[in-house]
C-alpha positions in Angstrom: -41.3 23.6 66.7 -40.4 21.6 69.0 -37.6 21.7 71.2 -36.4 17.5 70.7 -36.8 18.1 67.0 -35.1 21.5 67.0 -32.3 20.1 68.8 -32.1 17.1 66.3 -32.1 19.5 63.3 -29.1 21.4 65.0 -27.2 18.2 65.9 -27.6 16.2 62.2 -26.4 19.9 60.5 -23.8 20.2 62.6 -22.5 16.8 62.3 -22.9 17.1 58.8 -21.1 20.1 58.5 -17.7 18.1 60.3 -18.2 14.7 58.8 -19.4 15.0 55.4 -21.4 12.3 55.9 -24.7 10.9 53.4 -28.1 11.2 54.6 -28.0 7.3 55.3 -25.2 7.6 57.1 -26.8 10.3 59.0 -30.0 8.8 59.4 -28.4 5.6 60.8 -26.5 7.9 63.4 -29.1 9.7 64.9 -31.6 6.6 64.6 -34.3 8.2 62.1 -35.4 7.6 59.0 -33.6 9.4 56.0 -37.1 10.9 55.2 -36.6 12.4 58.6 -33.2 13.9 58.0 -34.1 15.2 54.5 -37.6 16.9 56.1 -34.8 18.5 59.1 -32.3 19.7 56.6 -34.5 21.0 53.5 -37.8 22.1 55.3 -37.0 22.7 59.3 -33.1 23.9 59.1 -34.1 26.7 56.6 -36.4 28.3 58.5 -34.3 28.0 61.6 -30.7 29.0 60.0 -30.7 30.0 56.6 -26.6 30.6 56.6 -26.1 26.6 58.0 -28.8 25.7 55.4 -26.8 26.3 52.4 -23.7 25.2 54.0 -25.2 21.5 54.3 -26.7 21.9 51.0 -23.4 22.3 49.7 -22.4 19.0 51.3 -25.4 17.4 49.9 -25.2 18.7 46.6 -21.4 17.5 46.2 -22.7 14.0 47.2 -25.2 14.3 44.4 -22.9 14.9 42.0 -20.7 12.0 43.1 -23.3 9.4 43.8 -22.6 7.5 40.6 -19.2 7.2 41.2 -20.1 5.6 44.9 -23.0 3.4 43.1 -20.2 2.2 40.8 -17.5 1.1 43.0 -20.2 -0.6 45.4 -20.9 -2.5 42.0 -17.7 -3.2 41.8 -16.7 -4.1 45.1 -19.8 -6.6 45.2 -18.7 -8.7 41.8 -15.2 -9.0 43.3 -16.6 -10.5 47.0 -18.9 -12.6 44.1 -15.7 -13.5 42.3 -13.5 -14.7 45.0 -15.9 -17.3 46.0 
């Protein structure tokens, strides 16, 4: 692997790990395509550290299980901008 992209996968886990952030977020961060960042966490991450691997899966799988509260108060928040106007 190479060393850019194993630096990258080091760096998104890493900030994952102290922002909690979403893949979007992420992706927008480290200017790459959330693709990218789900191929570095899921595929190049578990080979390279297994123990940081399920750390960040733990992140991710928390924002799974919230992601229709999120969806719903973006709804919301849009219809009130909608309403106001």
């Amino acid at each position: 692997m190479d060393n850019k992209i194993y630096n990258r996968v080091l760096d998104e886990a890493n900030y994952i790990l102290q922002t909690n952030k979403t893949i979007r977020e992420v992706s927008e961060i480290f200017g790459v395509s959330k693709s990218t960042v789900h191929k570095d966490i899921r595929e190049r991450l578990f080979i390279i550290d297994k123990n940081m691997y399920d750390r960040v899966s733990s992140v991710f799988d928390y924002h799974a299980c919230i992601k229709h509260i999120r969806g719903g108060e973006a709804t919301k928040r849009k219809f009130l901008v909608k309403k106001c106007n």
